[in-house]
Steps between C-alpha positions, in 0.01 A plus 500: 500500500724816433566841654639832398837601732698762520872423427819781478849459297826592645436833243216594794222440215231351639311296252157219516518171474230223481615161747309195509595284741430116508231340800762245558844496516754714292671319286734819369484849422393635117576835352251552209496765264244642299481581161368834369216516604562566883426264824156439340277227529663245329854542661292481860371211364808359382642575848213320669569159300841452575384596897217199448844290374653617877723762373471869648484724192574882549496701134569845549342803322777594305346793314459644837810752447281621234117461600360296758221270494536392125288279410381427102326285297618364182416712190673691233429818690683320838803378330549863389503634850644212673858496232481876606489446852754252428790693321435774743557269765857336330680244591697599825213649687332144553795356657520602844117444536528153382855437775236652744291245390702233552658640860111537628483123385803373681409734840188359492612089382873532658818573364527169374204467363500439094379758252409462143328791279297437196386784277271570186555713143650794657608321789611235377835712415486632859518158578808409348632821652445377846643147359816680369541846811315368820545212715187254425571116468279440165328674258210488244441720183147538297582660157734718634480727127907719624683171638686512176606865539691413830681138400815587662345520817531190663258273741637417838271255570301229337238704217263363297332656187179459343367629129260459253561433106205747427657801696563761213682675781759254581629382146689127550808652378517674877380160651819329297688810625416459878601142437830505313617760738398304834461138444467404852169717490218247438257667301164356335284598165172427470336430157229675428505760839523914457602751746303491834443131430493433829187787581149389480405800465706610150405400158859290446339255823612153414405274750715183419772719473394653869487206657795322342719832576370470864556144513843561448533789733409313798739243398777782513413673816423138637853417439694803575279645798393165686 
């Protein structure tokens, strides 16, 4: 359903991206970031979903600035090079690429056309940095694992969080953190669910929790993107 495109920040980086596109009408425009483990497989497939639910989905290849065409599997030896790739990537880096993600939405949707992002483990943070620095009108995060190191930051539109009791990553003192700090943030725990929950393709895969968590997500970009 997908395609690789070629996509350039304001910075003159030019970067990948995967875009699925629905057969039918576009509903709205979707930023989606990917975790660690590059634009692989289960991102495009995440990407293709949300285009079956008549959204177009663009998720950039972040690690790009870095090295291009990443794409890993999920094993002890993988999480090793992806947090690498990762911390040599930073924080700041991904931000222009995912504003160039969201202007290539709009140019292609119109400049009214509603945006939401949604992003997984490590960008799941990114996403509540394009919730809190970029101009996107909703905004899902998967286990973002560093949401609680930037609390003063500050969503500017409507953000949703998702995370699992199980995640030895994400203790529930952050989660209580994240909440105390920014109450109007509605954010949801699932019993029983470790990181990548949400990935059929990781160990921590909990279905219920999947589908309830997606449930829910369609509900939010239902309601805040039309």
């Amino acid at each position: 359903m997908g395609e690789f495109v070629d996509l350039k920040a304001e910075d003159g980086h030019s970067f990948g991206a995967y875009r699925a596109a629905p057969e039918g009408p576009v509903k709205a425009g979707l930023l989606v970031i990917q975790e660690i483990f590059g634009v692989n497989g289960h991102i495009q497939s995440v990407c293709d979903g949300f285009a079956a639910d008549g959204y177009l989905a663009i998720a950039p290849a972040v690690f790009d600035r870095k090295q291009r065409k990443v794409d890993l599997g999920y094993s002890a030896e993988t999480v090793a090079e992806g947090r690498a790739l990762k911390d040599d990537v930073g924080w700041d880096d991904p931000i222009p690429d995912m504003n160039a993600v969201l202007t290539a939405l709009r140019d292609r949707l119109g400049a009214s056309a509603k945006i939401g992002v949604v992003g997984y483990c490590w960008g799941g943070t990114l996403a509540w940095f394009a919730a809190c620095r970029l101009e996107t009108d909703c905004a899902i995060g998967y286990y973002g694992g560093q949401i609680g190191q930037f609390l003063t930051e500050k969503p500017r539109s409507p953000t949703m969080l998702h995370f699992g009791t199980e995640d030895t990553g994400i203790p529930m003192e952050t989660v209580d953190a994240i909440r105390d700090a920014h109450p109007a943030v509605e954010i949801h725990v699932y019993e029983g669910a470790g990181h990548g929950f949400a990935c059929d393709q990781r160990a921590d895969y909990h279905p219920a929790a999947t589908a309830l968590a997606r449930e829910r997500s369609m509900a939010h970009f239902a309601e805040h993107l039309g």
